[in-house]
mmCIF entry with sequence, helices, sheets and N, C-alpha, C, O atoms, coordinates in Angstrom:
data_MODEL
# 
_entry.id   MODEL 
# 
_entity.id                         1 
_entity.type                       polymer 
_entity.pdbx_number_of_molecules   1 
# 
_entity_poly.entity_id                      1 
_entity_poly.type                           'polypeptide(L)' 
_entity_poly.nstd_linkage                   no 
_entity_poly.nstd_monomer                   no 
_entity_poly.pdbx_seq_one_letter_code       
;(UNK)(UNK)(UNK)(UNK)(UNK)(UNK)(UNK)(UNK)(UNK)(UNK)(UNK)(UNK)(UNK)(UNK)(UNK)(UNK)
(UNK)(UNK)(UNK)(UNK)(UNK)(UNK)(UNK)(UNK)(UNK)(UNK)(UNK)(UNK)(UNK)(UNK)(UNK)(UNK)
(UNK)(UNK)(UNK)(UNK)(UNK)(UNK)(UNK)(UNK)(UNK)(UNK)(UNK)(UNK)(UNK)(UNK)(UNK)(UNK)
(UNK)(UNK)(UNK)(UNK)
;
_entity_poly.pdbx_seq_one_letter_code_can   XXXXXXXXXXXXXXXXXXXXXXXXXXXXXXXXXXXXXXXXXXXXXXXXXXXX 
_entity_poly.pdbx_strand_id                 A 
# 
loop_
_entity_poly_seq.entity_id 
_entity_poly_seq.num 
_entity_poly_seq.mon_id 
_entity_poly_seq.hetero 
1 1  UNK n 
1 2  UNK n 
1 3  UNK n 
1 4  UNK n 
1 5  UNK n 
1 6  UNK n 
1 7  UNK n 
1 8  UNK n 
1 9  UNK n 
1 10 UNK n 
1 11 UNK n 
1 12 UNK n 
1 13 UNK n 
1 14 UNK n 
1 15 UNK n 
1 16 UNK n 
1 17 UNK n 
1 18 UNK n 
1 19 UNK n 
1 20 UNK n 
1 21 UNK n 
1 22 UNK n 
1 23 UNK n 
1 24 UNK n 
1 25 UNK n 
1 26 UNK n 
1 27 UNK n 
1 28 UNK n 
1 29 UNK n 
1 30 UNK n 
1 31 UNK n 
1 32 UNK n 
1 33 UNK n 
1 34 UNK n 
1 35 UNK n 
1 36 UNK n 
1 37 UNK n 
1 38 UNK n 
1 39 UNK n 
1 40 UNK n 
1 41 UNK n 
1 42 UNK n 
1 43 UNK n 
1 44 UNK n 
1 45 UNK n 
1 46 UNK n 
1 47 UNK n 
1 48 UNK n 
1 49 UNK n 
1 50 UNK n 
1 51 UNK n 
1 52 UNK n 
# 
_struct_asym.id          A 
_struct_asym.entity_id   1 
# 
loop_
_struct_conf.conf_type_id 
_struct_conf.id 
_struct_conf.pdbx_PDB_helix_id 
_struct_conf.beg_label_comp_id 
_struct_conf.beg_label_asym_id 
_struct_conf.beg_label_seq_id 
_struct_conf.pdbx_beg_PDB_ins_code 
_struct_conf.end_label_comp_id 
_struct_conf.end_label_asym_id 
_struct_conf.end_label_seq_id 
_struct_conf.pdbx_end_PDB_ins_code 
_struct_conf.beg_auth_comp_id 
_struct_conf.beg_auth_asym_id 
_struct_conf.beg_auth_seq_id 
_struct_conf.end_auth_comp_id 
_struct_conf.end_auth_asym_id 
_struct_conf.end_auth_seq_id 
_struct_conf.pdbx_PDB_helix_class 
_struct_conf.details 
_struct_conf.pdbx_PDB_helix_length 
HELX_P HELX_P1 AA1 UNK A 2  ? UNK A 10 ? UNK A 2  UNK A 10 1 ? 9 
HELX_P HELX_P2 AA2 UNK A 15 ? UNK A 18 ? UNK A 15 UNK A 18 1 ? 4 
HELX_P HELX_P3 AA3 UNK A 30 ? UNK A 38 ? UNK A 30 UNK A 38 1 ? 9 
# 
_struct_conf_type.id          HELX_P 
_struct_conf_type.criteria    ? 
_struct_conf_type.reference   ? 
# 
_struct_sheet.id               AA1 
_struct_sheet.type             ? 
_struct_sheet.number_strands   2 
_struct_sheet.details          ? 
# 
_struct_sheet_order.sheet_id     AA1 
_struct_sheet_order.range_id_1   1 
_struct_sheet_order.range_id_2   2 
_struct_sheet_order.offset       ? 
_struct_sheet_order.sense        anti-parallel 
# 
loop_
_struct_sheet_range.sheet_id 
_struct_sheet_range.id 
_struct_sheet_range.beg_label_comp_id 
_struct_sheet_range.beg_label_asym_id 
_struct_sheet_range.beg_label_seq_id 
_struct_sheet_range.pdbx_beg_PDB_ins_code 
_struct_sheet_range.end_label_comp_id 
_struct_sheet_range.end_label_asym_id 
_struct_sheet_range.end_label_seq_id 
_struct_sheet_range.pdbx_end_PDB_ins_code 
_struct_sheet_range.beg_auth_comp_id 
_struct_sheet_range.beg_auth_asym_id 
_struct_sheet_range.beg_auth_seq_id 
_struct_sheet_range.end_auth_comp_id 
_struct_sheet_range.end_auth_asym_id 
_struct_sheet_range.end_auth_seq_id 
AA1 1 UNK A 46 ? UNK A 47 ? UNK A 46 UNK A 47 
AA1 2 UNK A 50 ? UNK A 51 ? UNK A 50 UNK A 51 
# 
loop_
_atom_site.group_PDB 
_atom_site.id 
_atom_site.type_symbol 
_atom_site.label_atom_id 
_atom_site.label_alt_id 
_atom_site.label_comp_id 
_atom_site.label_asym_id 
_atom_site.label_entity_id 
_atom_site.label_seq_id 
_atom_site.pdbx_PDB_ins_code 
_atom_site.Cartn_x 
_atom_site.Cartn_y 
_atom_site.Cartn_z 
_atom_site.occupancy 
_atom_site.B_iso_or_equiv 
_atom_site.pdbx_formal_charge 
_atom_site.auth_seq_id 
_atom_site.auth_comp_id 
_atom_site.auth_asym_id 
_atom_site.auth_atom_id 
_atom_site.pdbx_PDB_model_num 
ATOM 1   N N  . UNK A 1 1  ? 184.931 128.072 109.491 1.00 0.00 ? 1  UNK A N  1 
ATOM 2   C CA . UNK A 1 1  ? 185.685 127.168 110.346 1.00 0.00 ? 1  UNK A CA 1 
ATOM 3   C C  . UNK A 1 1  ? 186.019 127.862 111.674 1.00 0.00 ? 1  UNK A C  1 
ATOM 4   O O  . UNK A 1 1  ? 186.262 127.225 112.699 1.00 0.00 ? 1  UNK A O  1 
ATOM 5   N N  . UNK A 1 2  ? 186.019 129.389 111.592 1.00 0.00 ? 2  UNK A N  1 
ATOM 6   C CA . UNK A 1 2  ? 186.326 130.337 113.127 1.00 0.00 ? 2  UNK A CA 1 
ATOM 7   C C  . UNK A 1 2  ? 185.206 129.728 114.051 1.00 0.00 ? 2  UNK A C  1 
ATOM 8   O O  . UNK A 1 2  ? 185.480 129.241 115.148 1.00 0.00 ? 2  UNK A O  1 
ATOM 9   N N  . UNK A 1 3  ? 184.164 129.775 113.637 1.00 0.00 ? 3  UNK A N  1 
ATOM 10  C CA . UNK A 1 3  ? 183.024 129.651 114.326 1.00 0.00 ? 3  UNK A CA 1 
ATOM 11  C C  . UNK A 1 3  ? 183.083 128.157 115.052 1.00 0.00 ? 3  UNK A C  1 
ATOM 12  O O  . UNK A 1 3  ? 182.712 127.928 116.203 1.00 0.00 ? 3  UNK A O  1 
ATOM 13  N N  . UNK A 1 4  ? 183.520 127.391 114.307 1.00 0.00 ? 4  UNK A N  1 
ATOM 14  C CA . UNK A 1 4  ? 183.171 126.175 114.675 1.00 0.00 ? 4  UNK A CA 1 
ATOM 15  C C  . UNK A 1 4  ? 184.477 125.989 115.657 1.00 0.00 ? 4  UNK A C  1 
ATOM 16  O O  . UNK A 1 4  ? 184.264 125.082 116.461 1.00 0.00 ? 4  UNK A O  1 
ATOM 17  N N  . UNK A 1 5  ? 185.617 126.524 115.796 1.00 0.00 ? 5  UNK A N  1 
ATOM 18  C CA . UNK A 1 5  ? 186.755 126.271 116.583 1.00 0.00 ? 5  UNK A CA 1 
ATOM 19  C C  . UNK A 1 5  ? 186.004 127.208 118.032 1.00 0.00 ? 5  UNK A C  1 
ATOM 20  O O  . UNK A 1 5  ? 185.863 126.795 119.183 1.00 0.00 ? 5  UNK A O  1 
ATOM 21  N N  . UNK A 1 6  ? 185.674 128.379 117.536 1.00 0.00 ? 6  UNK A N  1 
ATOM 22  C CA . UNK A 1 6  ? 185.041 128.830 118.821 1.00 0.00 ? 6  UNK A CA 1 
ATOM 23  C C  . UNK A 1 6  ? 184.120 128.248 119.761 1.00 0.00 ? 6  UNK A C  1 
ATOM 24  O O  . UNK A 1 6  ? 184.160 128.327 120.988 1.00 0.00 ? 6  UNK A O  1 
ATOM 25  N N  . UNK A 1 7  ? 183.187 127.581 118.947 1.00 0.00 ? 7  UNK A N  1 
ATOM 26  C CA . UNK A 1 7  ? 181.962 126.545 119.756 1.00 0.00 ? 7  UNK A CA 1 
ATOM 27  C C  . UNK A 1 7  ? 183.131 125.568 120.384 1.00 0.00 ? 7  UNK A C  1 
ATOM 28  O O  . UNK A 1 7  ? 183.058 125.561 121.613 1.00 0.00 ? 7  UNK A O  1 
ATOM 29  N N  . UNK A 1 8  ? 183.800 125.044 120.056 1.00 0.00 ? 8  UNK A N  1 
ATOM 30  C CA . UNK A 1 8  ? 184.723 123.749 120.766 1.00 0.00 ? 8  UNK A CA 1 
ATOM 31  C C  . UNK A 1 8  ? 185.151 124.706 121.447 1.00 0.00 ? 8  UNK A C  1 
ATOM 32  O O  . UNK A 1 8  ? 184.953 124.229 122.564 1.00 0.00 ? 8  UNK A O  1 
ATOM 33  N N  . UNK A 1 9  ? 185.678 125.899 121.667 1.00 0.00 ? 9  UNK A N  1 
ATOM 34  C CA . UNK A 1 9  ? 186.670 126.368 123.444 1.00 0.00 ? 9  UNK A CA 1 
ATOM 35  C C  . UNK A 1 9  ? 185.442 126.723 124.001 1.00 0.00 ? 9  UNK A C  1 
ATOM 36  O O  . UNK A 1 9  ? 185.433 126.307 125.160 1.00 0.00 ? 9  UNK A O  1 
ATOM 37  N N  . UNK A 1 10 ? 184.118 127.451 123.652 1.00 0.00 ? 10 UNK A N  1 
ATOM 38  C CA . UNK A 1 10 ? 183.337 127.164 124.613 1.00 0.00 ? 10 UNK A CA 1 
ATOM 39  C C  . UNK A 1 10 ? 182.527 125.789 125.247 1.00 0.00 ? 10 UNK A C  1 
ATOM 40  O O  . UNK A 1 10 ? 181.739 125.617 126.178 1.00 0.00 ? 10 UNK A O  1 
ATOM 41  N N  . UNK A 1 11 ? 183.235 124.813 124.109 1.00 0.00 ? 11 UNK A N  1 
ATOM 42  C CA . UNK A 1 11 ? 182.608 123.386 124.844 1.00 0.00 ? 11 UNK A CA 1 
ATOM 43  C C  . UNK A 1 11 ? 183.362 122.967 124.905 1.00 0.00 ? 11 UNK A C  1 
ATOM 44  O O  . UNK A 1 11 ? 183.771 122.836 123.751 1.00 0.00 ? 11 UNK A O  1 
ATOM 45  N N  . UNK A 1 12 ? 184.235 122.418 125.781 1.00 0.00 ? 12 UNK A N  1 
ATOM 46  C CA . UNK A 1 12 ? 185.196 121.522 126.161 1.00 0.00 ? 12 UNK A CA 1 
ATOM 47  C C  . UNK A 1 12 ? 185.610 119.940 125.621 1.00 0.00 ? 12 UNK A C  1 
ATOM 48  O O  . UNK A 1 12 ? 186.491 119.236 125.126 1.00 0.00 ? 12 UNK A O  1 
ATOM 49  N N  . UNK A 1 13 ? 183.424 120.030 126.446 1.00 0.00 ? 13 UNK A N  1 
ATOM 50  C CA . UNK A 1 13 ? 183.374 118.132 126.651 1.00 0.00 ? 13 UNK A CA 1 
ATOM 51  C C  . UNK A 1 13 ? 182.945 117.575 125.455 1.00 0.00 ? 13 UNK A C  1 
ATOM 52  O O  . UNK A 1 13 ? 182.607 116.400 125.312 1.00 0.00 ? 13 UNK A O  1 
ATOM 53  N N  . UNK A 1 14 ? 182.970 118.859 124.173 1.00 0.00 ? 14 UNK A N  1 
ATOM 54  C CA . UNK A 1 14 ? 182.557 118.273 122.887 1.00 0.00 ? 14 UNK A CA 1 
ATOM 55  C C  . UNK A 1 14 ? 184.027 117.731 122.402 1.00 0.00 ? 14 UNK A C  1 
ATOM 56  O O  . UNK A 1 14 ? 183.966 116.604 121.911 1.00 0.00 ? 14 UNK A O  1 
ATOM 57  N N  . UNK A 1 15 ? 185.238 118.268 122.440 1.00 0.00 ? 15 UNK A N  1 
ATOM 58  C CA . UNK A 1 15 ? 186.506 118.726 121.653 1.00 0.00 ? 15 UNK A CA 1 
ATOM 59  C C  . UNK A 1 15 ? 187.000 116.829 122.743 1.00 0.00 ? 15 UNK A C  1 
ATOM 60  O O  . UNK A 1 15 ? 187.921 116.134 122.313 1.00 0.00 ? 15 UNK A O  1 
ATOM 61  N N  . UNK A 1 16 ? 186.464 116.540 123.593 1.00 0.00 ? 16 UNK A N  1 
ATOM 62  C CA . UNK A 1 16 ? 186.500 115.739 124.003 1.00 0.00 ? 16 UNK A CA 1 
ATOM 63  C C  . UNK A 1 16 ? 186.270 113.887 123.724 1.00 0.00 ? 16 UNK A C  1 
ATOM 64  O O  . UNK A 1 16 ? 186.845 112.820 123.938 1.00 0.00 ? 16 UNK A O  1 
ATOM 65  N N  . UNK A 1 17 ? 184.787 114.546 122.991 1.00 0.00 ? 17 UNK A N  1 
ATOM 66  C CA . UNK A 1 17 ? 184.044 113.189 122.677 1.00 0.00 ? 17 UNK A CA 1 
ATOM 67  C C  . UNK A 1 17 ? 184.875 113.321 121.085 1.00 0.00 ? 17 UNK A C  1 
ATOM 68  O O  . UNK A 1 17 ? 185.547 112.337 120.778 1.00 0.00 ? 17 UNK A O  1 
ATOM 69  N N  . UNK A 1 18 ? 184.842 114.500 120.083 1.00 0.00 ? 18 UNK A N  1 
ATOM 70  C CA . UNK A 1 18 ? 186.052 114.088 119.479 1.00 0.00 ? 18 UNK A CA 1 
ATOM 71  C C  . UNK A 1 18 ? 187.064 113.411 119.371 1.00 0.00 ? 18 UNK A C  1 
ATOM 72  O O  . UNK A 1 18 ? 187.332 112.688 118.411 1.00 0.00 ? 18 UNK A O  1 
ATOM 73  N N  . UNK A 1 19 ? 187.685 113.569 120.290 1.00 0.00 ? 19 UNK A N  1 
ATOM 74  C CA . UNK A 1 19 ? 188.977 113.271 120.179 1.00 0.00 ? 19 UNK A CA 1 
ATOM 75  C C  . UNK A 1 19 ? 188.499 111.559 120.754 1.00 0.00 ? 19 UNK A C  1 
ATOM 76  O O  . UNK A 1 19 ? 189.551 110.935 120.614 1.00 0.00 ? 19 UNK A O  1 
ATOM 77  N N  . UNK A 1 20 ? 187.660 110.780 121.192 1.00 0.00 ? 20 UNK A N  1 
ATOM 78  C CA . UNK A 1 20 ? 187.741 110.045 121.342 1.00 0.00 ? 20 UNK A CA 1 
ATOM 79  C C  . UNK A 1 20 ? 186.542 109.137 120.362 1.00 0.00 ? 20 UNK A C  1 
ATOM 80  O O  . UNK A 1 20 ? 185.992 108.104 120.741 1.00 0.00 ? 20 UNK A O  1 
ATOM 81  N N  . UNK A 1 21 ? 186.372 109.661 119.342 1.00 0.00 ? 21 UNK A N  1 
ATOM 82  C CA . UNK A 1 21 ? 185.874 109.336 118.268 1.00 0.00 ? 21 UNK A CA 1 
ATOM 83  C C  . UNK A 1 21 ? 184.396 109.034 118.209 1.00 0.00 ? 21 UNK A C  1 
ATOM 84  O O  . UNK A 1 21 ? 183.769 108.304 117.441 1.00 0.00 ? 21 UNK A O  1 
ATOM 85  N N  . UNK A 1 22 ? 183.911 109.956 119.454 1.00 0.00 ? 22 UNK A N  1 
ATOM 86  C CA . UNK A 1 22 ? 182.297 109.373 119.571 1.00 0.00 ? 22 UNK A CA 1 
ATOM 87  C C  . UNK A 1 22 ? 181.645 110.850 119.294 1.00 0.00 ? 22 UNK A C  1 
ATOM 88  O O  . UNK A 1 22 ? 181.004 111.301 120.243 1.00 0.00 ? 22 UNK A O  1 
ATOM 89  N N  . UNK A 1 23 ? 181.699 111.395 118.504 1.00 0.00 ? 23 UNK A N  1 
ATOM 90  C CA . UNK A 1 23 ? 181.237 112.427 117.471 1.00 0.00 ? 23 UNK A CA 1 
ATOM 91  C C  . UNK A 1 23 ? 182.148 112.722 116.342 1.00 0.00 ? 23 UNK A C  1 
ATOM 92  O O  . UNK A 1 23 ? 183.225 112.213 116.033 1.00 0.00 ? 23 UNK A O  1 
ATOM 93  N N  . UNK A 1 24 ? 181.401 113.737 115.765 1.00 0.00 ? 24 UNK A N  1 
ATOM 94  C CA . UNK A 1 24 ? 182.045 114.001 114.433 1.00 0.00 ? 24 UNK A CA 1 
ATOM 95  C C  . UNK A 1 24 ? 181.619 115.600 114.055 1.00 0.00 ? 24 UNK A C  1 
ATOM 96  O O  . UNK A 1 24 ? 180.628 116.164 114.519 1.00 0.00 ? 24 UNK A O  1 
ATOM 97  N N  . UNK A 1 25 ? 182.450 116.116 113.246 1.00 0.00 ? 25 UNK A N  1 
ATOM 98  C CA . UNK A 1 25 ? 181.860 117.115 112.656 1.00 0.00 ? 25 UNK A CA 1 
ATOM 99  C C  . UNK A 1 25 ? 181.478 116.926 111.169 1.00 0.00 ? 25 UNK A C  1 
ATOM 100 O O  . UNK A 1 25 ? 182.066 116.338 110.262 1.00 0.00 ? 25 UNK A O  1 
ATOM 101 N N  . UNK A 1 26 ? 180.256 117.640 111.201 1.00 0.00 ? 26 UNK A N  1 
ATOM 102 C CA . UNK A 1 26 ? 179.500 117.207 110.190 1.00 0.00 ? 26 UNK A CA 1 
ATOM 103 C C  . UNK A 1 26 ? 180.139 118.332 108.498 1.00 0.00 ? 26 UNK A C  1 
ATOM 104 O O  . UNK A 1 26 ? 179.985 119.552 108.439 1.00 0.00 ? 26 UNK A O  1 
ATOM 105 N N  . UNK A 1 27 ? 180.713 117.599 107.521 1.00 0.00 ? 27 UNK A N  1 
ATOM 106 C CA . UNK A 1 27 ? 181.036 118.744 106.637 1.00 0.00 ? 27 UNK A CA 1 
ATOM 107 C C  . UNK A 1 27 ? 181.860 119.008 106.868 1.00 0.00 ? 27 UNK A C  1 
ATOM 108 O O  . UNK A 1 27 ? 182.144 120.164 106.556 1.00 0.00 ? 27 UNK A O  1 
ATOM 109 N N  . UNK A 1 28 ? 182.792 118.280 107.506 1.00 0.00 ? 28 UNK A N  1 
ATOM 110 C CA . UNK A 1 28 ? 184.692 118.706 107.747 1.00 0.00 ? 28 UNK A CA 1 
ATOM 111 C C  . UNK A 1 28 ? 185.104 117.622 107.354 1.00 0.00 ? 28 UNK A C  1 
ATOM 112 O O  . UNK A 1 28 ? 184.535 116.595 107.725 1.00 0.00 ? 28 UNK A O  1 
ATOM 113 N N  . UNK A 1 29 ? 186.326 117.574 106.404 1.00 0.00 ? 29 UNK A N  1 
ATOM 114 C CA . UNK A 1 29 ? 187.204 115.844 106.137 1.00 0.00 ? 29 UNK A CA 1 
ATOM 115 C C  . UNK A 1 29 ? 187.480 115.664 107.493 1.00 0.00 ? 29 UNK A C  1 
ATOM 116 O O  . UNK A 1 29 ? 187.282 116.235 108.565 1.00 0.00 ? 29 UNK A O  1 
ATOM 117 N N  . UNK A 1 30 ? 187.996 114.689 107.063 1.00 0.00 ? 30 UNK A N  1 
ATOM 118 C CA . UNK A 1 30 ? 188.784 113.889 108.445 1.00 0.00 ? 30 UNK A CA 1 
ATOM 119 C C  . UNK A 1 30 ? 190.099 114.723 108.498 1.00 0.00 ? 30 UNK A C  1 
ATOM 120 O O  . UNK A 1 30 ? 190.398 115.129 109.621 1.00 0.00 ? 30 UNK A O  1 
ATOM 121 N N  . UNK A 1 31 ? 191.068 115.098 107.311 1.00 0.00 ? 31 UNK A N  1 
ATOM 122 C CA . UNK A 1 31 ? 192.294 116.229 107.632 1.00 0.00 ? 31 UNK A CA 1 
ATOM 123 C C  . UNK A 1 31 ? 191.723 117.653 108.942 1.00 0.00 ? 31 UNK A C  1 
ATOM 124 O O  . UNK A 1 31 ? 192.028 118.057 110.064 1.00 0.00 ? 31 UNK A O  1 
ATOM 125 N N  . UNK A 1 32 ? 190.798 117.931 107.887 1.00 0.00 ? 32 UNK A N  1 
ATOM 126 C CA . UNK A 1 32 ? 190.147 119.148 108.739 1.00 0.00 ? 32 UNK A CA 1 
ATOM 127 C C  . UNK A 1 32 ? 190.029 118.851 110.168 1.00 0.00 ? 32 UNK A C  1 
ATOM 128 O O  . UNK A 1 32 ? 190.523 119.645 110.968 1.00 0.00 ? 32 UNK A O  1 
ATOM 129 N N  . UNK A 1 33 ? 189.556 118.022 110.492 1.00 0.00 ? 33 UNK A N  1 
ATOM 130 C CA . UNK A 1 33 ? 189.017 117.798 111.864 1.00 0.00 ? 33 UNK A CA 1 
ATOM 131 C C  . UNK A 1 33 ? 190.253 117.667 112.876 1.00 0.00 ? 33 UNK A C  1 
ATOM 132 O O  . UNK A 1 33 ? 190.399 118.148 113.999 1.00 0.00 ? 33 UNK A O  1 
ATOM 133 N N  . UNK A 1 34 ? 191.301 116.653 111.913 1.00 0.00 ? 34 UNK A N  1 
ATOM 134 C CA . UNK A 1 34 ? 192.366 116.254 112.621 1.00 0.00 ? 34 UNK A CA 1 
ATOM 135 C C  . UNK A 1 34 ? 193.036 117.716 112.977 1.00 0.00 ? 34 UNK A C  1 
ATOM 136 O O  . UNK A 1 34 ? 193.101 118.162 114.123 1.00 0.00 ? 34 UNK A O  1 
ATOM 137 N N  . UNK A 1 35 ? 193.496 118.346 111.872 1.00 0.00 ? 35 UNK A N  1 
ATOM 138 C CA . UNK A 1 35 ? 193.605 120.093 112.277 1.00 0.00 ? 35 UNK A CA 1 
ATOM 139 C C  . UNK A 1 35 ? 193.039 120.643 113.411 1.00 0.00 ? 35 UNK A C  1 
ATOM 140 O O  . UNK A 1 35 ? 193.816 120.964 114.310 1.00 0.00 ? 35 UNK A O  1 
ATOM 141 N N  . UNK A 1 36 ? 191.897 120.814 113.559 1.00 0.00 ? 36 UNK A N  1 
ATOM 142 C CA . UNK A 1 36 ? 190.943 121.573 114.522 1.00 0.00 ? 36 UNK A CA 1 
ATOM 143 C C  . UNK A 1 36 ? 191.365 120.611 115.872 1.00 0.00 ? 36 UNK A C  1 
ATOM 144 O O  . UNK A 1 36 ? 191.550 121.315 116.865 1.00 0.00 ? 36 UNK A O  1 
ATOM 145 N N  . UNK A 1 37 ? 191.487 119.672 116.030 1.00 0.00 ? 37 UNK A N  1 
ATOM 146 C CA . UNK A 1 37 ? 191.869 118.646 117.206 1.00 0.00 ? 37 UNK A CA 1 
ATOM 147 C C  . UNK A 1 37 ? 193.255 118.757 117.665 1.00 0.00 ? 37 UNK A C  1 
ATOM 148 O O  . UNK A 1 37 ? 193.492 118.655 118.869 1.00 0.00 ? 37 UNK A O  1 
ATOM 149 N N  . UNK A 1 38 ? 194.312 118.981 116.709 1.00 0.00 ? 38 UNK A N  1 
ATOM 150 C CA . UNK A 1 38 ? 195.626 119.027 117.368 1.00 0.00 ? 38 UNK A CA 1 
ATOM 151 C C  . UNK A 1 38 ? 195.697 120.658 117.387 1.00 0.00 ? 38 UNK A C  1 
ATOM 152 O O  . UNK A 1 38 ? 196.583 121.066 118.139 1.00 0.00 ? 38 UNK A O  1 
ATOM 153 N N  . UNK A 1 39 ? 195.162 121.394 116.907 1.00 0.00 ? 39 UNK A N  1 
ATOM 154 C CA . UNK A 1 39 ? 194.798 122.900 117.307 1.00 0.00 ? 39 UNK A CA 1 
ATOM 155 C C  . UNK A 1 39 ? 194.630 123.279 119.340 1.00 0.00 ? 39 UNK A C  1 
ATOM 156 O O  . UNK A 1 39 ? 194.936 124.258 120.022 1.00 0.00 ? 39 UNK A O  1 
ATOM 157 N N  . UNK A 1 40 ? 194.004 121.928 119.666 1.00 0.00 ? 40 UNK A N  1 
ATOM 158 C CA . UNK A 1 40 ? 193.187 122.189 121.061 1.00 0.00 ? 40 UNK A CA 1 
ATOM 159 C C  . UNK A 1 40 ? 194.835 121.336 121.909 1.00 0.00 ? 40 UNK A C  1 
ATOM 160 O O  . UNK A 1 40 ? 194.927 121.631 123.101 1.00 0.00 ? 40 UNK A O  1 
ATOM 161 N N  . UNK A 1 41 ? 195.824 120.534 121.446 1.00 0.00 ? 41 UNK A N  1 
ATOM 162 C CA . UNK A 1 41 ? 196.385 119.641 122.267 1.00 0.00 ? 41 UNK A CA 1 
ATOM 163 C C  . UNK A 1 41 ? 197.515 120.344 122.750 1.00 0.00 ? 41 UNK A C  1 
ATOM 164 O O  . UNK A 1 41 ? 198.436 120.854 122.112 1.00 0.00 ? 41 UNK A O  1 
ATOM 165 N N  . UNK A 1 42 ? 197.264 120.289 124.261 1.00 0.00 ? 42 UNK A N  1 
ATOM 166 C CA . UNK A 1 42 ? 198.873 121.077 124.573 1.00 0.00 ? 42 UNK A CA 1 
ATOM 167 C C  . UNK A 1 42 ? 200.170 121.075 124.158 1.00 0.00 ? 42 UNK A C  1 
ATOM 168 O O  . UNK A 1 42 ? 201.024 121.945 124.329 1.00 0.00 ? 42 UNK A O  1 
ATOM 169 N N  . UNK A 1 43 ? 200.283 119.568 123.355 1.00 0.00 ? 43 UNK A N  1 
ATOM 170 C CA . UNK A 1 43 ? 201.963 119.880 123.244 1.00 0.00 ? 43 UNK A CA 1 
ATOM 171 C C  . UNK A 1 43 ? 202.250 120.443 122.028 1.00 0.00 ? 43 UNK A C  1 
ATOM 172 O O  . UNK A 1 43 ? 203.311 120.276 121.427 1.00 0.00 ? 43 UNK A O  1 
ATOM 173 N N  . UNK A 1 44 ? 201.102 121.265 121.565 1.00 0.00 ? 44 UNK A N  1 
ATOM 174 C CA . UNK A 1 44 ? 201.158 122.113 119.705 1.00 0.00 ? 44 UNK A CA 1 
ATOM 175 C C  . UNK A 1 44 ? 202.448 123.210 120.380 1.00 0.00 ? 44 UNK A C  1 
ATOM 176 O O  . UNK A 1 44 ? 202.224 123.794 121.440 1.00 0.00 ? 44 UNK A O  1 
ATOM 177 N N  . UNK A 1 45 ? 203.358 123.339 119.876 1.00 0.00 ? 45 UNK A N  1 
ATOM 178 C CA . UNK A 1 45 ? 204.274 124.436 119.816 1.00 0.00 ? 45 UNK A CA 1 
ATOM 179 C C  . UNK A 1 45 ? 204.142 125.328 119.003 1.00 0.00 ? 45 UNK A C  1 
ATOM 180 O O  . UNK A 1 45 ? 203.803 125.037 117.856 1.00 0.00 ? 45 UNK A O  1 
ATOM 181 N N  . UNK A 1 46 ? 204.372 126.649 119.376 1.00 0.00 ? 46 UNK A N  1 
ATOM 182 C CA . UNK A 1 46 ? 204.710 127.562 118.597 1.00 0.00 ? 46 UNK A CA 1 
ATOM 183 C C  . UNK A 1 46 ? 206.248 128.425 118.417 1.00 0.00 ? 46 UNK A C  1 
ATOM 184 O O  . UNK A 1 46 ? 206.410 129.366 119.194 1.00 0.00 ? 46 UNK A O  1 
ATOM 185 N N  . UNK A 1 47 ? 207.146 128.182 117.613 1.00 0.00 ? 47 UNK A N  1 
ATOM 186 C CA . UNK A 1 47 ? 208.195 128.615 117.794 1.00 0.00 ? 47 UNK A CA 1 
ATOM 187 C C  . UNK A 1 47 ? 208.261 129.476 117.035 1.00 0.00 ? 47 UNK A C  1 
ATOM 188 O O  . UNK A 1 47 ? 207.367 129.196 116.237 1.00 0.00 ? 47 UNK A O  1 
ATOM 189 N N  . UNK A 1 48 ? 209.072 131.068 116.456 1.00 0.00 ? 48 UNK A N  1 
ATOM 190 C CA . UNK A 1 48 ? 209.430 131.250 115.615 1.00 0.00 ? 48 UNK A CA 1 
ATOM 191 C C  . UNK A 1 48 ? 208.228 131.551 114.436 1.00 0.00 ? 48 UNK A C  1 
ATOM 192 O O  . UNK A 1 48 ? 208.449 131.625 113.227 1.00 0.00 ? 48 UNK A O  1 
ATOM 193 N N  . UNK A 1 49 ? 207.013 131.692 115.044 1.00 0.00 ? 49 UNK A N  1 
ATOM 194 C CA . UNK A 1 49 ? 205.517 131.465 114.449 1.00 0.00 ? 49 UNK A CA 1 
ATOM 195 C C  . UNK A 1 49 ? 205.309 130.517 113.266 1.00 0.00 ? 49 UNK A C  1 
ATOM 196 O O  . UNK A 1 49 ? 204.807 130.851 112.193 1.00 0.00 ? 49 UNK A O  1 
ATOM 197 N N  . UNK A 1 50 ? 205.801 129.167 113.617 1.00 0.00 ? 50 UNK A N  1 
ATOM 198 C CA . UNK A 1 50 ? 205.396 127.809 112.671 1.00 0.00 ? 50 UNK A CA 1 
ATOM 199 C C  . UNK A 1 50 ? 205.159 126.816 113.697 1.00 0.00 ? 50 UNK A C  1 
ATOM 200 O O  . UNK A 1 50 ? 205.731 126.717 114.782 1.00 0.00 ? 50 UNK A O  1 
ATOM 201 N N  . UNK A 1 51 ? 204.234 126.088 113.208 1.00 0.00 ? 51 UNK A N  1 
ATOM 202 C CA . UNK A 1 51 ? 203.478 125.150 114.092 1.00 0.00 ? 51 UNK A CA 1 
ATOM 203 C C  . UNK A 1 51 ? 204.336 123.864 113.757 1.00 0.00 ? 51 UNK A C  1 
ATOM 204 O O  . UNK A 1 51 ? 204.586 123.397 112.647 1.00 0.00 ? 51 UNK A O  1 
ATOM 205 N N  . UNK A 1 52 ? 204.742 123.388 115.079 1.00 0.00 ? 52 UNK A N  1 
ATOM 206 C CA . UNK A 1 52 ? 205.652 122.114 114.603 1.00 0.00 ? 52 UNK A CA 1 
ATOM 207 C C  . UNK A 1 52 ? 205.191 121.131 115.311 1.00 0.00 ? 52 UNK A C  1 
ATOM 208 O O  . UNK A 1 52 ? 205.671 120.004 115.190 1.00 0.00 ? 52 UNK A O  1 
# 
């Protein structure tokens, strides 16, 4: 799953068409993906090192 988060910060306009539901990753649930997607969204906080 490192690998595949790495390919999305070197592709932008993929983490893109994601998020707007015109791709998919192939072999990830839909939880997973949703993970890896709010992973990339600015308003993810980190406080206190827990993701809220």
């Amino acid at each position: 799953m490192i690998n595949m988060v790495q390919y999305l910060e070197q592709n932008p306009a993929l983490v893109a068409l994601l998020k707007e539901k015109k791709a998919s990753l192939v072999g990830v649930t839909e939880l997973e993906q949703k993970a890896i997607l709010d992973s990339f969204d600015e308003d993810v906080c980190l406080e206190n090192g827990l993701w809220y």
